[in-house]
N, C-alpha and C positions, 0 to 999 in steps of 0.2 A: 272715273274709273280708277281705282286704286294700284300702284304702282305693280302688287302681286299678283295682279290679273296680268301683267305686262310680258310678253317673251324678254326672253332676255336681251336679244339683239335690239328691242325697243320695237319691232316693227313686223307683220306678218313672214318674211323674207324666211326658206327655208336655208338658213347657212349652208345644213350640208346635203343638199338638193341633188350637184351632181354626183356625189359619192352615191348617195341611193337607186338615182338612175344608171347610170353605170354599173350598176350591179343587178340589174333585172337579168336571172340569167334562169337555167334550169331548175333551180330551185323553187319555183315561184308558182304558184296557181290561181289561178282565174275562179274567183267564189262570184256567182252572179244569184244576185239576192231575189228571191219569188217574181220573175218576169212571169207571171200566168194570168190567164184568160181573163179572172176575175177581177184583176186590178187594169186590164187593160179596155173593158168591156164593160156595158151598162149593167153594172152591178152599183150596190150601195158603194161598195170598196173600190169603186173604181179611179183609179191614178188620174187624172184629166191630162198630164203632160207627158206622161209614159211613149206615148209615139213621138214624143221631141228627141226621145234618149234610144231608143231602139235601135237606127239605126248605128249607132256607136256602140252599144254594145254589142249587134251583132260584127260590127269591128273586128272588135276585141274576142268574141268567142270564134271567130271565120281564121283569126292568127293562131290560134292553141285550143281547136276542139280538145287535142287529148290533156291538155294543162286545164280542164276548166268542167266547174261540178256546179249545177242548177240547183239549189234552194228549193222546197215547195211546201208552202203555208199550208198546212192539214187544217179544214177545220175540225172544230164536231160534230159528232154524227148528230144530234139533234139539239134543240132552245132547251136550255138549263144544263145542260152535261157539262162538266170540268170540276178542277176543284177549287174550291174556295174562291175568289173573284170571277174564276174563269165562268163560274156558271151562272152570274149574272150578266156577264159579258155576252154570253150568247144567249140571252133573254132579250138582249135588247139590238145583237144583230141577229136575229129567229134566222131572220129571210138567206144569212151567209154560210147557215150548216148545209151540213152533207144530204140530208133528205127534201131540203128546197133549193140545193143549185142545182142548175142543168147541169147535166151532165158531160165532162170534160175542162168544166171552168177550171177545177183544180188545174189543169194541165199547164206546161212553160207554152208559151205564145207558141206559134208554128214558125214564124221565122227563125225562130233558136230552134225549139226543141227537134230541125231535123239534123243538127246536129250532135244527137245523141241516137246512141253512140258515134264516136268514142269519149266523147263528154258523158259526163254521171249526174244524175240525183243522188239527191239527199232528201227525206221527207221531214220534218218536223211539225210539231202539234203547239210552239209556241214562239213567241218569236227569234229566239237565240237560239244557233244552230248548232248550235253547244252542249246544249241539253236533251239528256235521252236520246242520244245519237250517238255513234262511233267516227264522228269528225275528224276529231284529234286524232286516233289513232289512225284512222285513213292516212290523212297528212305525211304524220310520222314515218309513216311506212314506204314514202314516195321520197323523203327528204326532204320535204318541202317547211320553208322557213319565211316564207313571203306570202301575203297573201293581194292580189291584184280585188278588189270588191267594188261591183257595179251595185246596180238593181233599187228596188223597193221597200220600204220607203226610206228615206234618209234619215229622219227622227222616231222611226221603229221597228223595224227588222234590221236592215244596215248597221243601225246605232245596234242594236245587242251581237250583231256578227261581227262588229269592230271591235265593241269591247271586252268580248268574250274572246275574241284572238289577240289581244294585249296584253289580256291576264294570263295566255296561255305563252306567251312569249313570243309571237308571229310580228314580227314587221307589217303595217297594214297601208297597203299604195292605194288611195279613196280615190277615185275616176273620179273628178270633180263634174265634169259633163256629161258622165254617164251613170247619173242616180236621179232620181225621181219624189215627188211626195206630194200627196193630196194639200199641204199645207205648205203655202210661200214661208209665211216668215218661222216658221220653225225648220222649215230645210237651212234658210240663209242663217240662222241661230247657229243649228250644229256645224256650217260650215267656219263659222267665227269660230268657234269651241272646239274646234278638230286644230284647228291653226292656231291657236292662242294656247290650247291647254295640253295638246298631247303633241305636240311637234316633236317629239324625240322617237316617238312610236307610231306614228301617225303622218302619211306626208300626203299632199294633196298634188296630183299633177291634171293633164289633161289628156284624152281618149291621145292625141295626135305621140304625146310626149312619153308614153304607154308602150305605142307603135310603132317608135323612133330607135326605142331602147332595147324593149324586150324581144328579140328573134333568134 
């Protein structure tokens, strides 16, 4: 590995670890990334490990229902519709549009979603919840400079709600035990890549250290 891949400190170790914790305060909101039926359920898209991480993030949503806004993976309404990639994408998950899920899959899990309200959705149609959405300016409008992010998957919805909150200037606290992914070693990937490459925007803690801090 090349010296520039390296943090600076030489070693994963967040230096300023407890400065960030220490400041989990009201400014902060709980983004919990597509927990819904479909990834939790015998679906093609379904998470296999997602009931490992549930109970942690219901956690973390049970501390701050009103700090904390649901995610939810829109598909297509039918095989070929989107544009450009997206309408081969859904040629070849047919079975994941809106005209052959049951009905409800879209929905957050039930252990979360009875706590909405005071907790909110968000709906989006791709995987960054950034786009074609009023996120940001929701945010904004709360004060919020922090963002707490659980949820699904870690190398594809997660990865574009991190670093679409990066580029938007948000602090992003990654629940390292409370994220998910159909795929081992590309979860274990982004979690080298979040500690190695974004450590000044990016810090990884755990559900406990979350709950320790933030009240």
């Amino acid at each position: 590995m090349s010296e520039s891949c390296l943090p600076s400190s030489g070693n994963f170790a967040d230096d300023d670890v407890t400065t960030v914790v220490e400041d989990l305060t009201g400014t902060c909101l709980h983004l919990c990334v597509d927990m819904q039926r479909m990834f939790a359920e015998g679906t093609e898209w379904r998470t296999p490990w997602m009931p490992r991480v549930l109970p942690r993030v219901e956690r973390l949503v049970a501390a701050h229902p009103d700090r904390t806004i649901f995610t939810r993976f829109l598909p297509a309404d039918r095989p070929g519709e989107g544009k450009g990639t997206w309408a081969s994408y859904y040629e070849r998950w047919a079975s994941m549009t809106a005209q052959n899920l049951a009905p409800g899959l879209i929905d957050i899990v039930p252990s979360l979603a009875r706590y909405v309200p005071p907790a909110d959705i968000l709906d989006k149609r791709v995987y960054s919840p950034w786009l074609g959405t009023n996120l940001d300016e929701r945010l904004r409008a709360r004060g919020v400079d922090t963002l707490v992010v659980t949820g699904t998957e870690t190398d594809v919805c997660v990865l574009a709600a991190v670093l679409g909150g990066v580029d938007l200037g948000y602090r992003i606290i990654l629940v390292s035990d409370a994220l998910c992914s159909s795929c081992d070693e590309a979860h274990d990937a982004l979690m080298v890549m979040y500690r190695m490459r974004y450590r000044h925007q990016v810090h990884t803690l755990t559900t406990e250290e979350v709950l320790e801090r933030w009240r």
